[in-house]
N, C-alpha and C positions, 0 to 999 in steps of 0.2 A: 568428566562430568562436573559441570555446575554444582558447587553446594547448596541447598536450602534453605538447612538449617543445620546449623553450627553448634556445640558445645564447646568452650575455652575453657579448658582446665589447668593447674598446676599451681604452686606454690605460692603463700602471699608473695608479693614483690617481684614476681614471675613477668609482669606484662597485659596477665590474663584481659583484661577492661581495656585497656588501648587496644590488643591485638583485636578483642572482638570488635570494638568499633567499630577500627579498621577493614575489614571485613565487612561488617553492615554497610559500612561506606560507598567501598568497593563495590559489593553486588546488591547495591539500593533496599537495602531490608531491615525490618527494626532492631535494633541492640537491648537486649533485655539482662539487667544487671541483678544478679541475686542479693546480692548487700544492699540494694539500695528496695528491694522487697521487705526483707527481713527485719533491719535495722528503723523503726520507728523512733519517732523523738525520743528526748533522753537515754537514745542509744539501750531502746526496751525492744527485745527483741517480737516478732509477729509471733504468737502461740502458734504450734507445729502445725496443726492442723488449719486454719487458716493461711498460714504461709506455705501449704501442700496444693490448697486450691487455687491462693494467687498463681502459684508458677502452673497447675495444670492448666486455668485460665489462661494465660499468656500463651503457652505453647501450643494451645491445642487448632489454630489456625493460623494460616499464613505462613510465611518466613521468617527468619529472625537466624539470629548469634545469640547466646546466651552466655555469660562467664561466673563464673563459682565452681566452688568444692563441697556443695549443702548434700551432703549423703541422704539426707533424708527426704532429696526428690530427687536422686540419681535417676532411680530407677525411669519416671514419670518421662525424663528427659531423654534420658539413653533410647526408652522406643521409639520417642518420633525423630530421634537425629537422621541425620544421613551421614554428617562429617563429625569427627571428638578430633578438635587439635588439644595434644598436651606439651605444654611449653616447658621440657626438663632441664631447666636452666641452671648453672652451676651457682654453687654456695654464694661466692664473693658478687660477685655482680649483682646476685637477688641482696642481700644482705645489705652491699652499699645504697642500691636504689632503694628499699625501705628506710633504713636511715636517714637517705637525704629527703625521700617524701616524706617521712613525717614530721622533719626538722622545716621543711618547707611549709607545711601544713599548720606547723604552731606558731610559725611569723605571721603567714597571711590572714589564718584564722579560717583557714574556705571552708566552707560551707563542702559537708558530704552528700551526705542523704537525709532526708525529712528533717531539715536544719541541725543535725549533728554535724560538731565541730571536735579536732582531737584536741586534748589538754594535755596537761603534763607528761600524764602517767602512760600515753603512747610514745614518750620516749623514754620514761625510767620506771615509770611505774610495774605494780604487777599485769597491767592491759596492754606491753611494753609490744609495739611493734618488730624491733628489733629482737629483740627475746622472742617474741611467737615465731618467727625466722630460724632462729637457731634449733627453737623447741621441734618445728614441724616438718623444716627443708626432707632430712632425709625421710622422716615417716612418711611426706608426700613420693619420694621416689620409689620407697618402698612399695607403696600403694599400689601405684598405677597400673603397672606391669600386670599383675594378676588379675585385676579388674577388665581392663585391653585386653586379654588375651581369652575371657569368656565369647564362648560358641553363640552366645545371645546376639553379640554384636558383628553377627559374620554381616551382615546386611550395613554397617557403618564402614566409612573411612575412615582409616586411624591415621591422623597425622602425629609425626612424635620431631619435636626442634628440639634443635640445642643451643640456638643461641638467635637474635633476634633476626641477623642480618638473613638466617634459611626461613625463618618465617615470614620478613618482611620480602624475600624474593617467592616465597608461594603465595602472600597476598598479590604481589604486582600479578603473577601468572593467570590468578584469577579471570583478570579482563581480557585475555587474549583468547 
């Protein structure tokens, strides 16, 4: 079966945001990114309850992908999925690909969300990208498992990767 609608989940540095794209790409539907909901200028986050009705807003029609870890609209999301990819990608690979994007991030200066750009302190600081990596990786693997494995979600596809090249060969499958 064709997806709908998609959740990407799993650890910063995971993929999460390309892989959804990808996806939206693939089966022509919108890409809805939760960091880029949340995260308003000067990196001041959307008060909860407003950024509960952005995302029920967003999802509540159409198709779409969606990517994040915002517990605080799991739920809102997890009903109208059809498909939860979790990308349980190993330590070193998430860990260097944070590293390099945020070290990429502080040359270029790109532009994120709502004109937030990362500064120092996403590479040493206490808001250290690589350190939220280390801090979160296993608590995210921890996570999932029990979440996934709720009776809620007998009605979803669980996809679970473990490394890009099985998720980018179930995106190709997608078109066939």
């Amino acid at each position: 079966m064709r997806p709908r609608r998609v959740h990407v989940v799993g650890t910063s540095g995971s993929g999460k945001t390309t892989v959804a794209r990808a996806i939206a790409d693939k089966l022509g539907i919108r890409h809805i990114e939760l960091d880029a909901i949340n995260w308003q200028p000067g990196w001041v986050s959307l008060p909860k309850d407003q950024f509960y009705e952005r995302v029920k807003e967003e999802t509540e029609h159409g198709d779409w992908t969606i990517d994040g870890n915002y517990g605080a609209v799991r739920e809102i999301i997890w009903e109208r999925v059809d498909t939860i990819v979790w990308l349980d990608m190993p330590f070193i690979p998430v860990f260097l690909r944070v590293l390099w994007r945020t070290i990429k991030r502080l040359l270029t200066r790109e532009v994120l969300w709502n004109t937030n750009k990362e500064g120092i302190g996403a590479l040493l600081g206490k808001y250290s990208m690589p350190l939220w990596v280390i801090q979160t990786h296993k608590k995210r693997r921890d996570e999932y498992p029990p979440l996934l494995a709720d009776p809620a979600l007998g009605h979803v596809d669980i996809k679970v990767f473990k490394s890009l090249g099985e998720v980018n060969a179930w995106i190709e499958s997608l078109g066939e």
